[in-house]
MMTF fields as JSON, N, C-alpha, C and O atoms, coordinates in Angstrom:
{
  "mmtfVersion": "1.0.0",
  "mmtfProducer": "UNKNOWN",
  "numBonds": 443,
  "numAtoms": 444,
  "numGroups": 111,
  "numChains": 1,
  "numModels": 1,
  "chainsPerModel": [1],
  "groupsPerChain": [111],
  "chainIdList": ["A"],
  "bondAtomList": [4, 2, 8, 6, 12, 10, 16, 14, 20, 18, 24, 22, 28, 26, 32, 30, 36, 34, 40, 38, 44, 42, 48, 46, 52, 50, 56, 54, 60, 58, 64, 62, 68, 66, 72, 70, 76, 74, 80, 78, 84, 82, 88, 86, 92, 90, 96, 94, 100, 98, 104, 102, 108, 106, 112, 110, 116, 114, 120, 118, 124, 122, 128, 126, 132, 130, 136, 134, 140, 138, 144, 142, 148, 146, 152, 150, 156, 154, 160, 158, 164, 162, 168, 166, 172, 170, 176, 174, 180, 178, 184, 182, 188, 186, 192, 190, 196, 194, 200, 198, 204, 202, 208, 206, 212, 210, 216, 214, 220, 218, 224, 222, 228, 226, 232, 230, 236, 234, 240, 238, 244, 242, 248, 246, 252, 250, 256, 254, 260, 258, 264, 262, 268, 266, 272, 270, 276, 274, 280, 278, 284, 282, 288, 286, 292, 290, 296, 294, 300, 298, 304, 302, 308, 306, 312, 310, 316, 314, 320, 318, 324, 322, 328, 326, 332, 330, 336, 334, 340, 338, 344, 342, 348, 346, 352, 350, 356, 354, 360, 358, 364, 362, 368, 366, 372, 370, 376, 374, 380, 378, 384, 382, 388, 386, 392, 390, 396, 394, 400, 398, 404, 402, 408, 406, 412, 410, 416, 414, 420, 418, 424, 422, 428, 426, 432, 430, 436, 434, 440, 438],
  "bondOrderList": [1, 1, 1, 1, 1, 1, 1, 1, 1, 1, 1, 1, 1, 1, 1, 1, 1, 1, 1, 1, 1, 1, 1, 1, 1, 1, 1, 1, 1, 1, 1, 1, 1, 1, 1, 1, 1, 1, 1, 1, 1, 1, 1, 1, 1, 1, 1, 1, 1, 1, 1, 1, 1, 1, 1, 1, 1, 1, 1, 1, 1, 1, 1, 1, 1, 1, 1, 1, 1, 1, 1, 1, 1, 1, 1, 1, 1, 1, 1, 1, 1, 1, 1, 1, 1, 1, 1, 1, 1, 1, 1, 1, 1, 1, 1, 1, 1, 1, 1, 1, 1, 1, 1, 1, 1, 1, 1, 1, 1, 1],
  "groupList": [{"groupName": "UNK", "atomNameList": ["N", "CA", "C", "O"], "elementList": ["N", "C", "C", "O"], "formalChargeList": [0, 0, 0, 0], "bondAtomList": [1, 0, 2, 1, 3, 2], "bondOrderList": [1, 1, 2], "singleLetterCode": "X", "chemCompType": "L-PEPTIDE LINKING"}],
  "groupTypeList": [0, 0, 0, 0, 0, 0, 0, 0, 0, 0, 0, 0, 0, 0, 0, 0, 0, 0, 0, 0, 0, 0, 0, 0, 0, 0, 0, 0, 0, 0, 0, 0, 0, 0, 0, 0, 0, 0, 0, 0, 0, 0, 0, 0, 0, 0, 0, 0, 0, 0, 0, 0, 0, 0, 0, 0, 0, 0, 0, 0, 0, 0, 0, 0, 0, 0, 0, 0, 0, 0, 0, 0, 0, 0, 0, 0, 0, 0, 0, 0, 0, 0, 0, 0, 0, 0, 0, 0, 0, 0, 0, 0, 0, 0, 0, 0, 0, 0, 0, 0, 0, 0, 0, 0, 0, 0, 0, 0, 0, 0, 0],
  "groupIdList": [1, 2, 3, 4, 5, 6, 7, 8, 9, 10, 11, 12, 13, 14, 15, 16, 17, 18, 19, 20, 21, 22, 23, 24, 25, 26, 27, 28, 29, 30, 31, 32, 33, 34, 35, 36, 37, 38, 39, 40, 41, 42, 43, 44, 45, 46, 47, 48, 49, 50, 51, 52, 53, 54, 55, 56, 57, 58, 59, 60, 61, 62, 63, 64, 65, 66, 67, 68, 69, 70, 71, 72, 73, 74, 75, 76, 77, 78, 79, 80, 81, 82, 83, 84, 85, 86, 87, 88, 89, 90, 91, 92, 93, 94, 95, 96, 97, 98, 99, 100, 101, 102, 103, 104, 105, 106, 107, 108, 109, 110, 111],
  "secStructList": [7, 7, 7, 7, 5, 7, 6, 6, 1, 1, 7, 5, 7, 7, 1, 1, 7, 3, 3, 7, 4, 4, 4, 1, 6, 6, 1, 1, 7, 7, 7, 1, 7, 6, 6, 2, 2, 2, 2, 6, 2, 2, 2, 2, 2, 2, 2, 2, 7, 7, 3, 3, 3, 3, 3, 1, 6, 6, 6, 6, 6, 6, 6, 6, 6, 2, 2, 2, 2, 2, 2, 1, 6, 6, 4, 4, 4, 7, 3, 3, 3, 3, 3, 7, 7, 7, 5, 7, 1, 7, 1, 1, 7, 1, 1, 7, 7, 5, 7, 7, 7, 6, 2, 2, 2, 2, 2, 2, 2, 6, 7],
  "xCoordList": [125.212, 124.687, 125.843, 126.696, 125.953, 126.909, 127.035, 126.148, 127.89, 128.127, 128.4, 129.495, 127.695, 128.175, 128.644, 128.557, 129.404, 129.883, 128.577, 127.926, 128.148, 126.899, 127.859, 128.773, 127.045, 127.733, 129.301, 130.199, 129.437, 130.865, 131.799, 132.869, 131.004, 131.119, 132.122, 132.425, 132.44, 133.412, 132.196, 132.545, 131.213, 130.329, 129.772, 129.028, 129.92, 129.597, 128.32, 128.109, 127.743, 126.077, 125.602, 126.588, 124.559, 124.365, 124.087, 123.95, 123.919, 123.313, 121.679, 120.794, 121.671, 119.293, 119.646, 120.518, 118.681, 117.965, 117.02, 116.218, 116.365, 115.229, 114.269, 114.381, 113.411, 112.627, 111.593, 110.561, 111.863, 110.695, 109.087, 108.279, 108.971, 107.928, 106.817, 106.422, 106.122, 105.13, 104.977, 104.169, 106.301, 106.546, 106.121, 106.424, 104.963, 104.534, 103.409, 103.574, 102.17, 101.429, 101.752, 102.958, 100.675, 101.279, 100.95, 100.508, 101.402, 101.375, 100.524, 101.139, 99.563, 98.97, 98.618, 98.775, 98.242, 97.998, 99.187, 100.0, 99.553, 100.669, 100.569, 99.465, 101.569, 100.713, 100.883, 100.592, 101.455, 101.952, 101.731, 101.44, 101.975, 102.48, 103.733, 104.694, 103.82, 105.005, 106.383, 107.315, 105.993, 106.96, 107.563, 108.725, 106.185, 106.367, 107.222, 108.08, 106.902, 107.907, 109.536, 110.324, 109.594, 111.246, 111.624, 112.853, 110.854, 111.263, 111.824, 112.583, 111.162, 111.34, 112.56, 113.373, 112.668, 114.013, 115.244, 116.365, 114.627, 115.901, 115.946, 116.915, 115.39, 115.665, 116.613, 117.432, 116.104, 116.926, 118.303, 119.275, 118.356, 120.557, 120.326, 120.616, 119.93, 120.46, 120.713, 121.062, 120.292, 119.825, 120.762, 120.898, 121.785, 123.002, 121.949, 122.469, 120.85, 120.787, 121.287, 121.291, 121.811, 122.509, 122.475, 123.212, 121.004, 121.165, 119.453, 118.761, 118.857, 117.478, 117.216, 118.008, 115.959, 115.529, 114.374, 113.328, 114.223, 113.281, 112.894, 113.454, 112.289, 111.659, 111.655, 111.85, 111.325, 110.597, 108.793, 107.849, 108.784, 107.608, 106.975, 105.802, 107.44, 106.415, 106.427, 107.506, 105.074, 104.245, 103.539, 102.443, 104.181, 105.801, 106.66, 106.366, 107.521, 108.64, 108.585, 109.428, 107.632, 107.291, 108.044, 108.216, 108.626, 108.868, 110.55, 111.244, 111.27, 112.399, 113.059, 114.232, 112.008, 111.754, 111.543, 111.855, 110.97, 111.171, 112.263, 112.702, 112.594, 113.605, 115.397, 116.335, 115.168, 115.913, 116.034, 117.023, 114.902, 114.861, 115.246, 115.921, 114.86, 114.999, 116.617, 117.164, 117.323, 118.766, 119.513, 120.728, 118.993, 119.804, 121.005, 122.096, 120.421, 121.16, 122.765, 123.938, 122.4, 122.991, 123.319, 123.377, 123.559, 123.873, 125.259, 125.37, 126.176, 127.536, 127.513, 128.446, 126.086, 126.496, 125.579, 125.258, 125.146, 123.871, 124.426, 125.334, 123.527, 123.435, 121.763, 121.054, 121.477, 120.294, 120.062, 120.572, 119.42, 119.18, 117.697, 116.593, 118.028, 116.535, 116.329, 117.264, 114.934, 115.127, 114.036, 113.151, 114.07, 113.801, 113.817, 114.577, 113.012, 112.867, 111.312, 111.043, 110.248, 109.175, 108.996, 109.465, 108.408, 108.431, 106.672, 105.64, 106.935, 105.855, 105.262, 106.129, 104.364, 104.013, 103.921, 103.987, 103.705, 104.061, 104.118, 103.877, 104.662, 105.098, 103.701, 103.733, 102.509, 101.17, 100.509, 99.603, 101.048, 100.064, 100.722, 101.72, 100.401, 100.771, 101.144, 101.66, 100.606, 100.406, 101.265, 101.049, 102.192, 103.714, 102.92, 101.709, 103.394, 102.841, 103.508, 103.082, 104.819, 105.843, 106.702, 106.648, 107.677, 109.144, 110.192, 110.431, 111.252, 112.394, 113.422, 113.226, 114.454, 116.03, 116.73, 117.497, 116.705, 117.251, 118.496, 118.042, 119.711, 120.789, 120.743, 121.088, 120.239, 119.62, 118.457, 118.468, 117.488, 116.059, 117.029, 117.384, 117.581, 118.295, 119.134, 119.09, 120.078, 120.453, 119.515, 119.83, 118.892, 117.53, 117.546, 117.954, 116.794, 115.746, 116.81, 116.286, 117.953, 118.723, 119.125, 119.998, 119.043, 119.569, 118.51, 118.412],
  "yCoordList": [103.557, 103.465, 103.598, 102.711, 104.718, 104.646, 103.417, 102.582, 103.194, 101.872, 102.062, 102.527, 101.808, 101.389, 100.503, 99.304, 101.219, 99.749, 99.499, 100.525, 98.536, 98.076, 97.687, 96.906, 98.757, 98.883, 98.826, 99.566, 97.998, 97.877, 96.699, 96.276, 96.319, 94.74, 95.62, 96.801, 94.261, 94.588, 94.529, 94.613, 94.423, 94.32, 95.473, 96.227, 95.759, 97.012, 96.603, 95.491, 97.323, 97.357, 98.27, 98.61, 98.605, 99.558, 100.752, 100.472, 102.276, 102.605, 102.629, 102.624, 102.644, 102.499, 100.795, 100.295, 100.052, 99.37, 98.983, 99.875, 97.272, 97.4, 96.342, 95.116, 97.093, 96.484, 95.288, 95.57, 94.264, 93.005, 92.78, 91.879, 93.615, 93.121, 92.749, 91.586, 94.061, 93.698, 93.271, 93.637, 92.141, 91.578, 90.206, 89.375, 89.81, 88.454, 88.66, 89.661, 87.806, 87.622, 87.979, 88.185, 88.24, 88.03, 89.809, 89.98, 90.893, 91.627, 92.895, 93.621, 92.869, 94.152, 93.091, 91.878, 93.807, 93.83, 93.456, 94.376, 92.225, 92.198, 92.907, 92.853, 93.709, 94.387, 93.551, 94.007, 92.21, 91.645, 89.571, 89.028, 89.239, 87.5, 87.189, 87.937, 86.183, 85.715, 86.292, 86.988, 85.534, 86.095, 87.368, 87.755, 88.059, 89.647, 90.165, 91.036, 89.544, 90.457, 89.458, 89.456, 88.951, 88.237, 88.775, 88.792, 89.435, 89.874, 91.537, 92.143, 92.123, 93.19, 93.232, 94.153, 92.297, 92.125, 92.1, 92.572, 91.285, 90.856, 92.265, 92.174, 93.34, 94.122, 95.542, 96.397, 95.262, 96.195, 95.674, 96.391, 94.429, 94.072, 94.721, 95.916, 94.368, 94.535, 96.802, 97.388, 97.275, 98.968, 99.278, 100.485, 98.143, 98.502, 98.313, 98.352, 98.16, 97.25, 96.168, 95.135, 96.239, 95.124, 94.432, 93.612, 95.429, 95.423, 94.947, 95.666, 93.841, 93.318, 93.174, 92.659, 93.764, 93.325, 92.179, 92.495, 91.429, 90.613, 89.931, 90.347, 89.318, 88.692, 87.254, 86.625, 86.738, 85.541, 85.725, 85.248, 86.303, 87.246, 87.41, 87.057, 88.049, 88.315, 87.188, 86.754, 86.442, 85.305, 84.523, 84.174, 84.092, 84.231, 82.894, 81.784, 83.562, 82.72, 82.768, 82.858, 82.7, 82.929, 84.067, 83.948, 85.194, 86.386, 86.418, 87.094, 85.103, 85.025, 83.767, 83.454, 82.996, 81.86, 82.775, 82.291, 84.14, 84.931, 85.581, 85.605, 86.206, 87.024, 85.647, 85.758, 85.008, 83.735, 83.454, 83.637, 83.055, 82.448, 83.565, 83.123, 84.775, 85.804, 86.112, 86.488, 85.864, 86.498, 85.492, 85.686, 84.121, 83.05, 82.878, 82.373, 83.579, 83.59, 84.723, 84.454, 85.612, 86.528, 86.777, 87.922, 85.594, 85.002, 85.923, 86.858, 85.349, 86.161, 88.08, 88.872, 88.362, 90.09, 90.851, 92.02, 90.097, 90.505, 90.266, 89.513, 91.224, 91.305, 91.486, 92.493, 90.135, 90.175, 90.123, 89.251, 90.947, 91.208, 90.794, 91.298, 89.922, 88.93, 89.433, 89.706, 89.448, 89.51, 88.556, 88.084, 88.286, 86.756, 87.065, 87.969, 86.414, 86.228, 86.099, 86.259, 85.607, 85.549, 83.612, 82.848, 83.257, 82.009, 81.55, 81.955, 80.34, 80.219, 78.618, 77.751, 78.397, 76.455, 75.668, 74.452, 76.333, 75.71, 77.101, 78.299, 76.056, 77.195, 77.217, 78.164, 76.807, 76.553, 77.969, 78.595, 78.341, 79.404, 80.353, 80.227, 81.672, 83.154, 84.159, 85.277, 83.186, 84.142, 83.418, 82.359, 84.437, 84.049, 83.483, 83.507, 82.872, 82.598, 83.014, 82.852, 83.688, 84.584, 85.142, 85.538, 85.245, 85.828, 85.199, 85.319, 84.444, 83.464, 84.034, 84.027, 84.535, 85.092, 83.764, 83.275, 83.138, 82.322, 82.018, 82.432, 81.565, 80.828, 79.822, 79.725, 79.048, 77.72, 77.783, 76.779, 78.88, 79.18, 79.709, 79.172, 80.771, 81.296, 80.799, 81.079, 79.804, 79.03, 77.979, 78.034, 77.474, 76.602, 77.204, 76.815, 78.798, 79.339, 80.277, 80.863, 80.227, 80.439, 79.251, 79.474, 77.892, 76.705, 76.689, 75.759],
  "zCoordList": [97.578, 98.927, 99.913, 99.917, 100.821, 101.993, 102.609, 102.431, 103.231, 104.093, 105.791, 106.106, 106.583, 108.264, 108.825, 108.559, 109.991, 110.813, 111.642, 111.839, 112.081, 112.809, 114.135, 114.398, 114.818, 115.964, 116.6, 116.198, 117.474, 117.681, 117.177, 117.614, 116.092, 115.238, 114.089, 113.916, 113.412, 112.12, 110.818, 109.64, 111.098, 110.191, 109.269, 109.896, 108.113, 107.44, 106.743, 106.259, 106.749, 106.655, 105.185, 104.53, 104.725, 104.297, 105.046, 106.237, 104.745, 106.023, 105.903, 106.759, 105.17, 105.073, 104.977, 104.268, 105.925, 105.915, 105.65, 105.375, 105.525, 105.107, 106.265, 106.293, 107.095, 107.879, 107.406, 106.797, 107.654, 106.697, 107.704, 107.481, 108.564, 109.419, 108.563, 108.488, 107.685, 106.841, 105.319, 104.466, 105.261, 104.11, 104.18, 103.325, 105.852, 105.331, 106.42, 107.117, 106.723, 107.33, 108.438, 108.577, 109.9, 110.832, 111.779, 112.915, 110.696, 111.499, 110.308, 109.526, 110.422, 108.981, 107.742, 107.609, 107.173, 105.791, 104.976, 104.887, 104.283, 103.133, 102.03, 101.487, 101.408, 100.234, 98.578, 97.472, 98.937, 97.609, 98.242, 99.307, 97.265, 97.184, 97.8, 97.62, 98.493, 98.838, 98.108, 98.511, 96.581, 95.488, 95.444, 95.315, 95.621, 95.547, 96.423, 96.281, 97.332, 98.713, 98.841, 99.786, 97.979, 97.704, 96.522, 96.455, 95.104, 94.479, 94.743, 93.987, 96.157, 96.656, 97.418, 97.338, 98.102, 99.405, 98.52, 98.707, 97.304, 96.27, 95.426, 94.673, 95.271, 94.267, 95.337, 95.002, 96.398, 97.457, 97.39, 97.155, 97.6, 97.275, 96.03, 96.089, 94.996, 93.988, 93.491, 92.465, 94.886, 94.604, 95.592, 95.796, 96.594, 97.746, 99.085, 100.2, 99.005, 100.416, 100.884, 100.214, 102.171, 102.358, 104.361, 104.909, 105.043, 106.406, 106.239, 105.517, 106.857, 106.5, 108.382, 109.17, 108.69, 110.035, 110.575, 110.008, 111.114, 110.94, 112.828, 113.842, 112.796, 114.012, 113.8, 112.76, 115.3, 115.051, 115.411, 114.781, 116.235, 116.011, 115.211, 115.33, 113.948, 113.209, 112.49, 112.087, 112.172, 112.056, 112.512, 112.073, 113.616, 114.098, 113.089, 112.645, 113.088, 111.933, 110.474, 109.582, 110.514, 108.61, 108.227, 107.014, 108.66, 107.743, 107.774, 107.014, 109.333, 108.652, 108.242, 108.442, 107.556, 106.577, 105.055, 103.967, 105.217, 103.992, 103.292, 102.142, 104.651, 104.433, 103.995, 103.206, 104.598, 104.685, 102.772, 102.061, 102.444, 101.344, 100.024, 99.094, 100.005, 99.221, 99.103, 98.067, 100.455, 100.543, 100.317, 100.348, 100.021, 99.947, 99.044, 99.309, 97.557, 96.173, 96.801, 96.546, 97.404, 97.922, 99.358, 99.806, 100.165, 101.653, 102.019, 102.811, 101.214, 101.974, 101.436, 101.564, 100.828, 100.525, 101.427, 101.214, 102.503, 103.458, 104.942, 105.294, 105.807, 107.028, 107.741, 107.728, 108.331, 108.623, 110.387, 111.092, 110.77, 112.238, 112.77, 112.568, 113.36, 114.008, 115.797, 116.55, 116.137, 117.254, 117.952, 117.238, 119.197, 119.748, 121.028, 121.377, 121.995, 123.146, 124.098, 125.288, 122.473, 122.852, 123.002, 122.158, 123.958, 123.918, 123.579, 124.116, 122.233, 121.704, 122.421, 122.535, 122.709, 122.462, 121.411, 121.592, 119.762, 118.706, 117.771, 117.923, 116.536, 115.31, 114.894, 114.108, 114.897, 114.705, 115.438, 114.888, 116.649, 117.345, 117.514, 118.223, 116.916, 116.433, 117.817, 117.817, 119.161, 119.927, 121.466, 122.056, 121.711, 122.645, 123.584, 123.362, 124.791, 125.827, 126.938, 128.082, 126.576, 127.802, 127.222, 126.058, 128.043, 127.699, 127.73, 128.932, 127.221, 127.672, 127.043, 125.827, 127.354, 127.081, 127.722, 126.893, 128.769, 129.218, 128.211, 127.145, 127.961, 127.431, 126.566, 125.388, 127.372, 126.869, 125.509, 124.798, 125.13, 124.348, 123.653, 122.604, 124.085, 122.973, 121.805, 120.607, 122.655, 121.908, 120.725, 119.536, 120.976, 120.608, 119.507, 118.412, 120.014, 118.874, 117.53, 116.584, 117.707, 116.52, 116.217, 115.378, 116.384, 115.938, 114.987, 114.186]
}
């Protein structure tokens, strides 16, 4: 598998990625078990994937509570890219209620 720098970072990536949106509830049709889609995330490191994309969104949270748990065995051989700035009222309700980038959320919602 070729390797990238991800962006203007020191970070080398694979260059194919692997998008996790529809690897858990939330957004479509899943096409497998929980299991299934960690035995998938996990068989991509093991084929030179090494760049995983994910949300808090999609679930919202559940898919990078997936992606999380699958890359765990393999934490320091991964690069995972989350994106954020939907503001929810609980991890219970699927559906944002605005927009918050603010400093402060941001901080929060990667803690």
């Amino acid at each position: 598998m070729q390797k990238r720098k991800l962006g203007k970072s020191n970070l080398e990536v694979s260059a194919m990625g692997l998008g996790c949106m529809r690897l858990s509830p939330g957004h479509g049709t899943v096409a497998g078990t929980r299991q299934e889609m960690i035995a998938l995330i996990r068989a991509a490191v093991e084929r030179g994937v090494t760049f995983f994309d994910t949300a808090e969104v999609y679930g919202p949270f559940v898919n990078e509570e997936l992606v999380g748990e699958a890359v765990a065995p393999m934490r320091d051989q991964v690069v995972i890219a989350t994106k954020f700035g939907f503001q929810f009222d609980s991890e219970k309700d699927p559906h944002p209620v605005g927009l918050n980038s603010r400093p402060e959320y941001i901080k929060e919602t990667v803690e």
